[in-house]
C-alpha positions in Angstrom: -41.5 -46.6 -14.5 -41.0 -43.3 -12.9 -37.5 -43.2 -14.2 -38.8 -43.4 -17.6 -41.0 -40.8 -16.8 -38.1 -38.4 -15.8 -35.8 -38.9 -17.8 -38.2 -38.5 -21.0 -39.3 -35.7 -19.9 -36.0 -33.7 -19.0 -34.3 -35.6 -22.3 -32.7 -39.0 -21.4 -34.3 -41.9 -23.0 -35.4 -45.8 -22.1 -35.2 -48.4 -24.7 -38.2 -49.7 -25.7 -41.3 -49.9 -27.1 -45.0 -51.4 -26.5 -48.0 -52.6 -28.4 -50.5 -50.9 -30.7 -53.7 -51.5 -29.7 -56.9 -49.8 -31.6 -59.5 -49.2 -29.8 -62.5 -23.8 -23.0 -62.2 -20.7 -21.3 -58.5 -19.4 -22.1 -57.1 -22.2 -20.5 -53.5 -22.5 -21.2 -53.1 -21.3 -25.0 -53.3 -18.6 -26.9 -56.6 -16.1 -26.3 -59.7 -17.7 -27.5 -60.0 -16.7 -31.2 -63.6 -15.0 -32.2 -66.2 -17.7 -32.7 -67.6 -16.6 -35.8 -64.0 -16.4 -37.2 -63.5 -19.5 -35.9 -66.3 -21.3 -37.5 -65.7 -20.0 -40.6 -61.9 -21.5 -40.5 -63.3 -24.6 -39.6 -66.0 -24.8 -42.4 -63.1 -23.8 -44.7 -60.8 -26.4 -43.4 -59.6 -30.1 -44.7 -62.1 -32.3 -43.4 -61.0 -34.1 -40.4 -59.6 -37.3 -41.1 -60.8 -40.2 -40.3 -58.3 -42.7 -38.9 -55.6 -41.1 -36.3 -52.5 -42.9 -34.9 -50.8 -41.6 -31.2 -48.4 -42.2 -30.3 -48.2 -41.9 -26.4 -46.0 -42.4 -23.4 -46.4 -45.2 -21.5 -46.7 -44.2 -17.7 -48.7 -44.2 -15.3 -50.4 -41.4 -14.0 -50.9 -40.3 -17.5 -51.5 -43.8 -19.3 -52.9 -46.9 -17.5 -52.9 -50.1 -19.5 -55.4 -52.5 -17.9 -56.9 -56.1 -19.6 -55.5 -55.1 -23.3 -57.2 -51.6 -22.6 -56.0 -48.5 -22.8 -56.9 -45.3 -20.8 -55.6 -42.4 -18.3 -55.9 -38.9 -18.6 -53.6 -38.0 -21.5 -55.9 -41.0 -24.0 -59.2 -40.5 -22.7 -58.6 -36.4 -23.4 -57.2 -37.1 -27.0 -60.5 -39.0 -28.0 -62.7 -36.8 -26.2 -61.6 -34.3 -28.8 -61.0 -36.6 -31.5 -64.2 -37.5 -31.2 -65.6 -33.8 -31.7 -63.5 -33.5 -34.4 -65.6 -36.6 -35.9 -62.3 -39.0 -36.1 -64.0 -42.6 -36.2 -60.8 -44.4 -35.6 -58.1 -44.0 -33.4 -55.2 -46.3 -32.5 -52.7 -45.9 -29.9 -49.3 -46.4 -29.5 -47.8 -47.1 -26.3 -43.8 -45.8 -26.6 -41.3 -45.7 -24.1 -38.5 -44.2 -26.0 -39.1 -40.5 -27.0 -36.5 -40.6 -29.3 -38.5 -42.4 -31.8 -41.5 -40.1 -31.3 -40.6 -37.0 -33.9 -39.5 -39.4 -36.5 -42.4 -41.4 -36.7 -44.2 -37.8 -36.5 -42.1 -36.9 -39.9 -42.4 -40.1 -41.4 -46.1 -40.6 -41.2 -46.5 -43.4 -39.1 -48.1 -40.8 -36.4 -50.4 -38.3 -36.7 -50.2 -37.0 -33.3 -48.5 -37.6 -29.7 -49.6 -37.6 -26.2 -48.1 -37.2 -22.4 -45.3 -34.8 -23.9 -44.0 -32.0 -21.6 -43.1 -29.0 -24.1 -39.6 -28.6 -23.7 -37.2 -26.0 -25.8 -35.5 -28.9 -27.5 -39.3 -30.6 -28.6 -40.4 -27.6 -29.9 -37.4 -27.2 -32.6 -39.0 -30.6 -34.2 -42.7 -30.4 -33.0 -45.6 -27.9 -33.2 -47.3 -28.4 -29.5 -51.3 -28.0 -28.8 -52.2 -25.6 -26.3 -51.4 -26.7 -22.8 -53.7 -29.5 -21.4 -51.9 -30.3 -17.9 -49.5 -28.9 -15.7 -47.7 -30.6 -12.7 -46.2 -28.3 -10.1 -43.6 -29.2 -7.3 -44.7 -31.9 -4.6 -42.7 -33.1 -1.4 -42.6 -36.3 -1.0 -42.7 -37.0 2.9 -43.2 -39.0 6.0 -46.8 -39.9 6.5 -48.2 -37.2 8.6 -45.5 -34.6 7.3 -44.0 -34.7 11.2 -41.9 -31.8 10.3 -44.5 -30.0 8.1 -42.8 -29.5 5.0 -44.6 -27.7 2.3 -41.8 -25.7 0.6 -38.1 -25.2 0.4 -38.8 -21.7 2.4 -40.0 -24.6 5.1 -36.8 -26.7 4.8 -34.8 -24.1 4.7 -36.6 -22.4 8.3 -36.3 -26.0 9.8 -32.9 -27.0 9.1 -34.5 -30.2 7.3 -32.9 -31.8 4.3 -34.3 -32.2 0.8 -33.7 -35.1 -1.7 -33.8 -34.6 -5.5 -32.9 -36.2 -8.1 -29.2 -35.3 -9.5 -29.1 -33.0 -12.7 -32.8 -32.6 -12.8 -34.5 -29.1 -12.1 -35.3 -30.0 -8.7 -31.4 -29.3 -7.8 -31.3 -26.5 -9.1 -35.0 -24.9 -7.7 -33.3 -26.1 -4.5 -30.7 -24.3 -5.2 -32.0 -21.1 -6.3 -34.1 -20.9 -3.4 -31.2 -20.8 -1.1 -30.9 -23.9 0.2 -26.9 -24.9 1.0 -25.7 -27.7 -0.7 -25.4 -29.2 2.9 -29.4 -29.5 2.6 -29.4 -31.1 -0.8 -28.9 -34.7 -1.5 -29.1 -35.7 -5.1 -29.6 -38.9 -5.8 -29.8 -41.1 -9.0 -33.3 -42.4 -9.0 -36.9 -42.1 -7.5 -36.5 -45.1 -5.7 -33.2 -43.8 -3.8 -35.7 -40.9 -3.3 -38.4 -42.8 -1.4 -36.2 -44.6 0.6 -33.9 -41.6 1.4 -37.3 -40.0 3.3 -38.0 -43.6 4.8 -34.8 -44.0 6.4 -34.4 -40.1 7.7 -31.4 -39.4 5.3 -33.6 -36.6 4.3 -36.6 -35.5 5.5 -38.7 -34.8 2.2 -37.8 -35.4 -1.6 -39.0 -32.7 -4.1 -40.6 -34.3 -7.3 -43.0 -32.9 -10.1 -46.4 -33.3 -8.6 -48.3 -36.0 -10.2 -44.9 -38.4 -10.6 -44.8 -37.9 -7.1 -48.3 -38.9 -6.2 -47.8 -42.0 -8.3 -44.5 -43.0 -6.5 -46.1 -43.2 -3.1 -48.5 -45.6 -3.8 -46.1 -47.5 -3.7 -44.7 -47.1 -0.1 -48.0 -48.8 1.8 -49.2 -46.0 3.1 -45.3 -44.8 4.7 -45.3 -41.9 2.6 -47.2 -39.3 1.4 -47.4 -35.7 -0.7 -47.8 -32.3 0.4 -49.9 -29.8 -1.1 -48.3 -29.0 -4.4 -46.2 -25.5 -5.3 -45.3 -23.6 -8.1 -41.4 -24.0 -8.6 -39.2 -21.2 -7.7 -38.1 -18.8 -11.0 -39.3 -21.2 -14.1 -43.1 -22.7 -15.2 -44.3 -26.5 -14.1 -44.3 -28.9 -15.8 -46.4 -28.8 -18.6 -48.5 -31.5 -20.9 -49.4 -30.7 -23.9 -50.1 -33.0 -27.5 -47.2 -32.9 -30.3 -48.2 -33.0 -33.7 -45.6 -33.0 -36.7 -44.2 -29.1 -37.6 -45.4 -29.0 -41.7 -49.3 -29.8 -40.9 -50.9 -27.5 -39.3 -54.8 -28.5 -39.9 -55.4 -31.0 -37.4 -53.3 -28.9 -35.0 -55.6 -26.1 -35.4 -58.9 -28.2 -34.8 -57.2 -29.9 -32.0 -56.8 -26.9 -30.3 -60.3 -25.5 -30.4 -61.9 -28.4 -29.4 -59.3 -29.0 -26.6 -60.1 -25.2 -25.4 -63.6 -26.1 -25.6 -63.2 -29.3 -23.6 -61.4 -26.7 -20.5 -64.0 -24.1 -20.6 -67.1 -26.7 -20.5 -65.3 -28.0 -17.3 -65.8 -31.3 -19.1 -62.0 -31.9 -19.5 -62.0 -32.1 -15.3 -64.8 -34.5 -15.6 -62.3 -36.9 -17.8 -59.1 -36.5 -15.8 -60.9 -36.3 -12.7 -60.6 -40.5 -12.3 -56.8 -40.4 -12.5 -55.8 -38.3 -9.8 -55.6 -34.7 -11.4 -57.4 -31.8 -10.0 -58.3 -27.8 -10.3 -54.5 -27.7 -9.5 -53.3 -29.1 -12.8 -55.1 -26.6 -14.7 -52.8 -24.6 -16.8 -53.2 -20.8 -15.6 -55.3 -18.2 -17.9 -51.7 -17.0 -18.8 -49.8 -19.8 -19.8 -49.1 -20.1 -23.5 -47.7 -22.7 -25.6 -45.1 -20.1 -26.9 -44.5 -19.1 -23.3 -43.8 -22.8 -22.4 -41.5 -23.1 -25.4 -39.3 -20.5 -24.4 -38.9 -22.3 -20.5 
């Protein structure tokens, strides 16, 4: 599952699809707009509507799928502000394939979609929300990080070795923060990863934060994550909800109930359950444009 996760977000695809089931201070966006201004949009606005269909990734940290249910921080966010918005009914997709995401988008089978990172490429076909996560750099190491590796400045001081995943932006932060290519192992997968660390091939393997945390669960307690980093010379990841690029009216409502959700500190409250923290807050300076431009 974290392959899928990977690869959609850096532009590779898995086949596949799942089942439909029905069921802010100035954090990461543009500045807040004035209220009274704002207010005033919104009572000229479309009214909301009443029926809206996601489509989101399926993958855990982000989407858990337990008993028919459907939940994790990227759904339970959406009809938290959904739900100020007055929408009554909301069905989910689950998806696997983000190919078939910005069609349904232009076709009208979606209204919106979640656990997107905003990448140049997705913003050429999508109009992104402000940002609602980010996910810095992890290590994933050794239980007890013997070798207490927190950054590639630390591998690089202690001779260590790093594993990444081949052709993703891993190798190149590696890269670019001087590491030799004699300190580098790529590697196909997140499961070469893990097991690279676990046999001493490398000493730590540098994933996006929250994949990372996910992917040693599954080691029984062998591995763990350090404290997360901010990637050398381009953003973190970053989450954020696609809508389709001609309507702009539930995008607009979106965003100032998602802003309001961040400055309430309720939107912490939501994704607290699933793992994410005050260090997946998107910083007062990041901006959706800013994110679209990498």
């Amino acid at each position: 599952m974290a392959v899928t996760r990977r690869r959609f977000l850096y532009g590779t695809t898995v086949l596949g699809a799942a089942a439909t089931v029905g069921c802010s201070s100035r954090v990461g966006g543009s500045p807040r707009p004035d209220p009274e201004a704002t207010r005033a949009a919104e009572a000229s606005a479309p009214e909301s509507p009443r029926l809206v269909t996601i489509g989101i990734l399926n993958y855990q940290p982000y989407t858990i799928e337990q008993g028919g249910e459907i939940t994790g921080p990227v759904p339970e966010v959406a009809r938290a502000v959904l739900g100020q918005l007055g929408v009554t009914d909301i069905k989910i997709q689950l998806m696997r394939d983000e190919q078939v995401l910005a069609p349904a988008l232009a076709a009208g089978q979606l209204d919106m979609v979640g656990g997107l990172a905003v990448r140049k490429d997705l913003c050429d076909t999508l109009s992104f929300s402000v940002p609602d996560y980010v996910s810095g750099t992890a290590f994933i190491v050794p239980s007890g990080n013997p070798k207490g590796l927190s950054t590639y400045a630390d591998v690089q001081a202690k001779g260590a070795k790093v594993a990444v995943m081949a052709q993703l932006p891993e190798q190149a932060d590696a890269a670019s923060a001087g590491l030799a290519a004699a300190s580098i192992v790529p590697l196909p997968e997140p499961t070469a990863m893990m097991d690279a660390v676990r046999s001493g091939q490398a000493d730590c393997a540098a994933f996006d934060d929250l994949s990372a945390r996910e992917l040693v669960k599954s080691s029984g307690g062998a591995l763990a994550t350090a404290k997360p980093f901010a990637p050398p010379n381009r953003l973190p990841l970053v989450g954020a909800y696609g809508f389709p690029k001609e309507s702009a009216d539930l995008l607009d409502s979106f965003n100032n109930r998602l802003r309001d959700l961040h400055e309430s500190g309720d939107w912490l409250a939501i994704v607290a359950p699933f793992g994410l923290t005050e260090d997946h807050v998107p910083p007062p300076d990041l901006t959706t444009e800013r994110a679209c431009a990498g």
